[in-house]
N, C-alpha and C positions, 0 to 999 in steps of 0.2 A: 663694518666690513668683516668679511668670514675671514679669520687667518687659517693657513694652509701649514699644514704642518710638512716638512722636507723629506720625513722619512719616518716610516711606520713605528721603529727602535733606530733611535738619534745615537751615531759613534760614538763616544767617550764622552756620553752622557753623566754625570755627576750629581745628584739632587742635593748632593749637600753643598752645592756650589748657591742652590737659592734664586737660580734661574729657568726661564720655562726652555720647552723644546725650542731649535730655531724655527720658523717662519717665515712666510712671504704674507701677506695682505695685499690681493689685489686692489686694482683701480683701472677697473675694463672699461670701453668704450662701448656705449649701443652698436648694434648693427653687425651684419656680417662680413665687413669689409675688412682685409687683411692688414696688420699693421706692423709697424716697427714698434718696438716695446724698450722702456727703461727701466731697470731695479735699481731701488735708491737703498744706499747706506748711509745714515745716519752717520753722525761724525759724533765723540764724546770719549777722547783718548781714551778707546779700549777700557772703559771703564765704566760707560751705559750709553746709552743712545737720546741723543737731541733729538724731541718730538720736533722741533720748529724744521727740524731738517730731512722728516719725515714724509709725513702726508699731505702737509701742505705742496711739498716738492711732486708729488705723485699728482695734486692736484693740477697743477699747473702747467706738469707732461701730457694729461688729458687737454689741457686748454691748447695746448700745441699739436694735437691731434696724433697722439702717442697711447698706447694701455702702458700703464705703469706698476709697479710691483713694491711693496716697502719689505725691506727683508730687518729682521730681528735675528740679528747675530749673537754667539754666543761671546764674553768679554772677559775679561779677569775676574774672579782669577784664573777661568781658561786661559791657555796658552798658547801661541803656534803650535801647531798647523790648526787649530780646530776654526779661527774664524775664518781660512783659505776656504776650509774644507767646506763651510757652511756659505760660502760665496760660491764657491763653485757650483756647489749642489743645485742653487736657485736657480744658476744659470742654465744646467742641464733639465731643472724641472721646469724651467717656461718652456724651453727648447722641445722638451719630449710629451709638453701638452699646448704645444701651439697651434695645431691645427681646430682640436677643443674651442681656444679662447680668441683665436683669428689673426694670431701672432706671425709676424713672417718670423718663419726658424732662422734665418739666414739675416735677420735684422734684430737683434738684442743687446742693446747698448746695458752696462754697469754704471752706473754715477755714488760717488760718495763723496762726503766733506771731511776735513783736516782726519781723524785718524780712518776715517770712513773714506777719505782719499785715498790712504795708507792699503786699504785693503781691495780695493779696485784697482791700483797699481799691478798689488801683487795678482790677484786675477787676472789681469790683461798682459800679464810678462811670467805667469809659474802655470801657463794650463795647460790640460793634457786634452786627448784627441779621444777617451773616454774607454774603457777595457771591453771591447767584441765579447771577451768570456766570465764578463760580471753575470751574476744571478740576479742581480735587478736589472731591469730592461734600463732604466735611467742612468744610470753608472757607464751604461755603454755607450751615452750620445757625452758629446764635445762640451768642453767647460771653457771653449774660447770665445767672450765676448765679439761682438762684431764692432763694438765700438767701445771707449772709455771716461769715461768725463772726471778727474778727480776736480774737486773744488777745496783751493785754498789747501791740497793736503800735505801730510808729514811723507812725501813720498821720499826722503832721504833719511836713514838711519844712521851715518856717516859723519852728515857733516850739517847744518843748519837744523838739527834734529828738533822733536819734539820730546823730552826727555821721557815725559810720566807717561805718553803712549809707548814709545819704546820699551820701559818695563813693564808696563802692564801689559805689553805683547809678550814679552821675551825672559819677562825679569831679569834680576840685576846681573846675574853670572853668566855673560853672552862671550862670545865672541867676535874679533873681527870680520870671519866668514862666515857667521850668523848673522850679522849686519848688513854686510854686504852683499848675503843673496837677497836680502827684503828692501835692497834700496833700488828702486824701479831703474834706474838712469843705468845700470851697471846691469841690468838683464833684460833692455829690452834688443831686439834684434829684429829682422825683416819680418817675420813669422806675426812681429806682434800688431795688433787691428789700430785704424784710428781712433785719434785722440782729441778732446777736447779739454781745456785748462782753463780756469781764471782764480786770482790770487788779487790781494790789495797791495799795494807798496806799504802802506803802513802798516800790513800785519805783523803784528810786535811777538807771538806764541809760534808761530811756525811760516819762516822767514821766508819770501817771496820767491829764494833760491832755489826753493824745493823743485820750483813749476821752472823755472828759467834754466835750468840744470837737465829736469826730465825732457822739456820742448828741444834743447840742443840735441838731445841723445837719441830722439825721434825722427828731427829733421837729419841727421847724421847716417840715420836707415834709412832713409827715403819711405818714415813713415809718418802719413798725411797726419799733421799736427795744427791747431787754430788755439794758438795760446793769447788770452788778454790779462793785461794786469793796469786795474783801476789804482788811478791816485790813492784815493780814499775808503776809508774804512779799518774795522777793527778786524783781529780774527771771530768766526762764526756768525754772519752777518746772514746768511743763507740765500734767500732769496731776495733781500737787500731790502735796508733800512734810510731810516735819516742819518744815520751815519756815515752810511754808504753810498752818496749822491754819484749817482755814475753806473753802478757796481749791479745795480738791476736790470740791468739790461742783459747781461750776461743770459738770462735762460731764453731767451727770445734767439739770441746770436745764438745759443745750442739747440733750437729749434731749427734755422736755416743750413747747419751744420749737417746735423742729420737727415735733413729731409735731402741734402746733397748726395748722399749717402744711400740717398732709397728706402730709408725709414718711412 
């Protein structure tokens, strides 16, 4: 698949950081029919990216009758804002080449796993409504998802945390209201789009509270939430294993979700 680069010269681009430009690598569907579309983030505490949680996942948004997107974020030792930045960007460049690719603009869900959760949180609760008097045409369309799917993620900073993604987002010299604007449950309000969740109870790395904390703080907005949490399984199980007997079904229920949705 062709990767698409986000921006001609990439923001607080760093080469000695050892990393490529960001990216999206689609996963179009035949035909001219207009669709709802997913960009998946990989999950790998901000420190690389789980191929299993990739393209396989883009796959299987096609099998459900979705175009999908896999975006290549940039990780530590970048730092906040740079992987917001690079989450946002995707969502404005599906958005401002959707008619192109057969994309409904007004249907573009986010999905990521455990620190790839982390960052679709922050996407679907820190976006903006896109600057009218940017000099790129893209800068000026909306970076607010129309849906959000974190899976299994470190959506708290606070409190049930994921430690080594926490630093490697933020490094070790944070603050408490550094923390607390990147803990989803503590910045989502009306404004922010539907959600979709699933988590295992026995995830032992980043505790099942994350999802059960954010779904409260959704349902509290009056913002349409479908949160599942499977018995079984480990953390990063993605699109579910033998370990996770139950836990596969989840992208099937986020297939019914969205197409509620008008995806």
């Amino acid at each position: 698949m062709e990767k698409l680069k986000l921006w001609e010269k990439t923001p607080l681009f760093d080469a000695a950081f050892g990393q490529e430009d960001p990216t999206l690598t689609p996963f179009l569907l035949p035909g001219e029919r207009a669709r709802g579309a997913v960009i998946v983030c990989p999950g790998g505490a901000y420190a690389m990216k789980a191929d299993h949680e990739g393209a396989p996942v883009a796959r299987r948004m096609n099998e459900l009758g979705f175009h999908a997107f896999v975006l290549d974020y940039r990780v530590a030792p970048y730092r906040h804002p740079v992987p917001l930045m690079d989450a946002q960007r995707a969502i404005r460049f599906v958005r401002y080449h959707a008619e192109k690719w057969h994309v409904k603009p007004n249907k573009i869900a986010i999905l990521g796993f455990s620190a790839g959760g982390s960052l679709v949180c922050t996407a679907a609760t820190l976006w903006d409504a896109g600057d009218p008097a940017a000099v790129d045409p893209i800068d000026r369309v909306s970076s607010r998802p129309d849906a959000f799917v974190p899976c299994y993620p470190v959506a708290s900073l606070t409190q049930f945390w994921h430690e080594g993604s926490a630093h490697n987002l933020l490094g070790e010299d944070t603050t408490p209201a550094q923390l607390r604007r990147l803990t989803a449950e503590f910045q989502v309000d009306a404004h922010t789009p539907p959600a979709f969740l699933w988590h295992t109870a026995e995830d032992g790395a980043v505790p099942v509270e994350n999802s059960l904390r954010l779904a409260k703080a959704l349902a509290a907005h009056n913002v349409p939430v479908s949160l599942h949490v499977f018995p079984y399984g480990p953390h990063g199980v993605g699109l579910g294993d033998e370990r996770s007997p139950l836990a596969e079904q989840w992208s099937g229920l986020l297939g019914d979700f969205l197409n509620t949705l008008g995806f």
